[in-house]
N, C-alpha and C positions, 0 to 999 in steps of 0.2 A: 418122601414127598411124591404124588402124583405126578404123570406126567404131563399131565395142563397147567398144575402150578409152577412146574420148573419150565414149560414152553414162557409161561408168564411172565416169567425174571428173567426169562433170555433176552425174551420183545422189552421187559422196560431198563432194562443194562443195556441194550443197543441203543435205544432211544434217548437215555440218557447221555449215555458215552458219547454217540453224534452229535449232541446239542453240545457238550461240552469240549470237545472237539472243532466244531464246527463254526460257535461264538470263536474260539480262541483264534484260531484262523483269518476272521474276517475282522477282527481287531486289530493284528498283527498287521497285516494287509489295509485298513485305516490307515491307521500311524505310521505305517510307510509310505503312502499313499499323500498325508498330510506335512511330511517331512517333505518329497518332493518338489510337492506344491508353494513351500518356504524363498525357494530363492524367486521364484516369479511376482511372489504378491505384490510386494510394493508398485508395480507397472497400475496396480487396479486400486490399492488403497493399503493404507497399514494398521489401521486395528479392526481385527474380525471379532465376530463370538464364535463360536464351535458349538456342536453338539450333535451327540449320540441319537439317530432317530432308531430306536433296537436294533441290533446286532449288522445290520446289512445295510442303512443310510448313517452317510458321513455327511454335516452340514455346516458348510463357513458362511456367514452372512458378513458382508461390508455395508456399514450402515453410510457413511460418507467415503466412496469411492473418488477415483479420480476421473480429471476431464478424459473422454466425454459422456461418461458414467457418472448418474448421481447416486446411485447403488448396486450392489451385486451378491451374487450367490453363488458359491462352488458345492455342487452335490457329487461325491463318490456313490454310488448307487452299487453296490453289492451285489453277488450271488445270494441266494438266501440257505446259505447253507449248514444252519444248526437245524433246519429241521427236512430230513431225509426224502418225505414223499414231495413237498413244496419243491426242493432244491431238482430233482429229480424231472419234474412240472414243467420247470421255468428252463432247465438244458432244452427238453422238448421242445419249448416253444425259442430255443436258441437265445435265450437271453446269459449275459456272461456282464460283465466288470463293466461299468461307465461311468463318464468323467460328462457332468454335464453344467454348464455356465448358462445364469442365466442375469442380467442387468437391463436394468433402467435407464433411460437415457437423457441428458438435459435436454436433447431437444427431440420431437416427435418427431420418427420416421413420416417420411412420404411413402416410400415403399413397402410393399407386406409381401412376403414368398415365404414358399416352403418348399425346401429343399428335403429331403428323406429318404431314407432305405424301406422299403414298403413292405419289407418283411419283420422289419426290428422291433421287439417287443414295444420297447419305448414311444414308437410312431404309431403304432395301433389306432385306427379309425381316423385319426386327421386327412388321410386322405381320401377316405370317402368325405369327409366334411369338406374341404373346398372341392369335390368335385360338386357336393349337392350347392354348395354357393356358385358355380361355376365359375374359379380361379381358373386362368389360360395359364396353358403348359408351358415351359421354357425349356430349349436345350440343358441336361443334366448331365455329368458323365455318370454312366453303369456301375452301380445298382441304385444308385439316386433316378430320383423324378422330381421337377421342378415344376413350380405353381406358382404363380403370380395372382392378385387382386387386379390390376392393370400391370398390362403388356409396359417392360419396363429393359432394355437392352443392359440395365444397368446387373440384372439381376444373375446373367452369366457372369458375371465380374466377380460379385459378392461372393460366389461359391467357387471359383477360383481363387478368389483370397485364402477361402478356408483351405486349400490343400497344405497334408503335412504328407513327407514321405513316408510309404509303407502305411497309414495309420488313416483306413479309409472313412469320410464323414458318417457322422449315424443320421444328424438332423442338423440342419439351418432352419433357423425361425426368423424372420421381423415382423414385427406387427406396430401397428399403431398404438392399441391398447399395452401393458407392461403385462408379464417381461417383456423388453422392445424386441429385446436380442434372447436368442436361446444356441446353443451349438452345442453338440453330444456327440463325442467319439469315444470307441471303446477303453479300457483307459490303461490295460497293460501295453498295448502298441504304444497310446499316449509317451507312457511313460520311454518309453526310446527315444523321445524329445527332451530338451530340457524343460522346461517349469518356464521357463523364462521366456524360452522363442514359444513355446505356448500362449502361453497369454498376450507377447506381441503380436500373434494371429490372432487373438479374439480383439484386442481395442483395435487392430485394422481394420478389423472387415467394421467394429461401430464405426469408427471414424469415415469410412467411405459411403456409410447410410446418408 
């Protein structure tokens, strides 16, 4: 054989092998991820669907949630790591595991903030968008910045709700329009919580909207 034909099968045995590797991984890592998540749900509703969005989105939908939820969403958001130069990409730009809830709520917020790490993949361009809306800033703790539609004292409260220990926020969302609610924290720190005192921090902070 050539040596370009045998460079050939190196690069697609590597490529392969990583993909097969790399799927295998972020399933394993899924399914643990959705085991966890088992003893908290019922706080938010008890029959989800699931499904697989390709190898790196985990998705539970609650179609009839509880009060003060009339729906909800749990996304594991993955590495994307069957495929080498992508996975490679997104370390770059510092993205890593998240755990991010997002629901609807029976009754419309008054309030809208955005609370965010302005560096996190996931927050990407929102905050130049409420600066071009010009939302007023709120006291944040560090690396958060906080943004308000109206100036709202309530809105330091909301984001002290969300603190877990060690497990610093990625994004608080409220909005008028749905999801009402959004909140994104990394989800291996996450996971040093229980499932359970988790999700009593997300129907908190709805409930104090």
């Amino acid at each position: 054989m050539s040596l370009s034909l045998i460079a050939f099968i190196a690069v697609v045995v590597f490529v392969v092998g990583w993909f097969a590797v790399g799927t295998q991984y972020n399933v394993r890592k899924g399914h643990e991820a959705m085991r966890w998540l088992q003893e908290g749900l019922p706080l938010i509703g008890e029959k989800t669907t699931l499904r697989w969005l390709g190898s790196s989105v985990v998705e539970l939908k609650i179609q009839q949630a509880q009060p003060p939820f009339s729906h909800a969403q749990v996304l594991f958001v993955l590495e994307p790591r069957d495929v080498s130069i992508i996975w490679l990409f997104a370390r770059f730009r510092r993205r890593r595991d998240l755990f991010i809830f997002r629901g609807g709520l029976r009754r419309t917020p008054q309030l809208e903030l955005e609370a965010l790490d302005p560096s996190a993949w996931s927050a990407h361009g929102i905050e130049r968008k409420v600066k071009a809306e010009q939302w007023t800033t709120f006291p944040a703790p560090a690396p958060l910045v906080g943004y308000v539609r109206i100036s709202s004292p309530r809105a330091t409260e909301l984001v002290a709700s969300s603190n877990l220990d060690a497990c610093p926020l990625v994004r608080l969302a409220v909005q008028r329009s749905e999801p009402n609610l959004e909140v994104q924290w990394p989800l291996d720190q996450l996971r040093k919580h229980s499932a359970h005192d988790v999700l009593e921090v997300v129907r908190g902070i709805a409930e104090r909207i």
